[in-house]
C-alpha positions in Angstrom: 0.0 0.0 0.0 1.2 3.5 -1.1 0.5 7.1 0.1 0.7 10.0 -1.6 3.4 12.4 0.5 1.3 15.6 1.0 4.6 17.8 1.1 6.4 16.1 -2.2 3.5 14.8 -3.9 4.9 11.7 -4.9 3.7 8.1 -3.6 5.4 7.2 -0.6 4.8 4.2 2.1 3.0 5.0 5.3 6.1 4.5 7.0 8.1 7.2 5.4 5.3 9.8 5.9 5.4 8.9 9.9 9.4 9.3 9.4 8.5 13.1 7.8 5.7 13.8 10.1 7.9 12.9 13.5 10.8 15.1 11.5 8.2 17.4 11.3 7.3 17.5 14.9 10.8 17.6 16.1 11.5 20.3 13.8 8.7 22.4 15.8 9.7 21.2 18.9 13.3 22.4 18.3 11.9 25.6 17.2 9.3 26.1 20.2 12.6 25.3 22.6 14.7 28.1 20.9 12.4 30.8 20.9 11.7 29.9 24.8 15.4 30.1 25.3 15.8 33.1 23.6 13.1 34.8 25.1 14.3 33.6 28.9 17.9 35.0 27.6 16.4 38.3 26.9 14.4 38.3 30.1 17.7 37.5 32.1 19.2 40.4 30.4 16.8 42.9 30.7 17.4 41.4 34.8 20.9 42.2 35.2 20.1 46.1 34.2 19.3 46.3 37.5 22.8 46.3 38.7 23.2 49.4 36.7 20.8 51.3 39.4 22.1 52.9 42.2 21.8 51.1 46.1 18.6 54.3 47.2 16.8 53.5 44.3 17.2 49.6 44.4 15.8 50.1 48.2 12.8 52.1 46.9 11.8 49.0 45.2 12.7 46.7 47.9 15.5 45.2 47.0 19.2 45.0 47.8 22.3 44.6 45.3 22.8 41.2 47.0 19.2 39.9 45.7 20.6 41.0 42.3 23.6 39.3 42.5 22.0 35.8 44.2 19.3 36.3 40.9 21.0 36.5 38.5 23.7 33.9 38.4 20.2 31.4 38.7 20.2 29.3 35.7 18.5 30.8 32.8 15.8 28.2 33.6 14.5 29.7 36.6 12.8 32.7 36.3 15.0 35.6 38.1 12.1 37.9 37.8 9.9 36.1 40.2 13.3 35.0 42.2 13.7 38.3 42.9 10.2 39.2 43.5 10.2 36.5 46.3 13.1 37.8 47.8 11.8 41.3 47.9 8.7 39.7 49.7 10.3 37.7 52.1 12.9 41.0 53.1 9.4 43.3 53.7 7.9 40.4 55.7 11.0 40.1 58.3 11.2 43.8 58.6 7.3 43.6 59.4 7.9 40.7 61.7 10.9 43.1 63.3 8.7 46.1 63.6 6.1 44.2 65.6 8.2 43.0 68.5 
């Protein structure tokens, strides 16, 4: 039994068309995993700009040049936005907790 290849147009066995379509699906898969490392690149850059700000406005926001510096050697895996973000969370929450006693 034959097949007609939909992306040659000539008669090919179901087997090779299971070859292109898993080619083809790796092919997007690749694709989907370089944009997302690209994009968490980018993200990890636009990141470390914040070591360009000085320490008074860094505490205006919450944060301390050591949260930069613990975020942003995280691997590029790991998010150093919402790293940071927790760390910023869990510095106001001590303070809080230090205020109350």
């Amino acid at each position: 039994m034959t097949t007609t290849n939909t992306l040659s147009g000539c008669a090919a066995s179901p087997r090779r068309g299971g070859l292109l379509n898993q080619l083809a699906l790796l092919a997007a898969a690749l694709r989907q995993d370089f944009r997302r490392r690209l994009a968490d690149r980018e993200r990890h850059r636009a990141f470390r700009n914040l070591a360009d700000l000085d320490d008074r406005t860094l505490e205006d926001i919450g944060l301390r040049r050591t949260h930069i510096g613990a975020a942003a050697n995280l691997p590029l895996e790991i998010n150093s936005s919402l790293a940071i973000r927790q760390m910023a969370a869990d510095r106001r929450a001590a303070g809080q907790r230090m205020r109350r006693r």
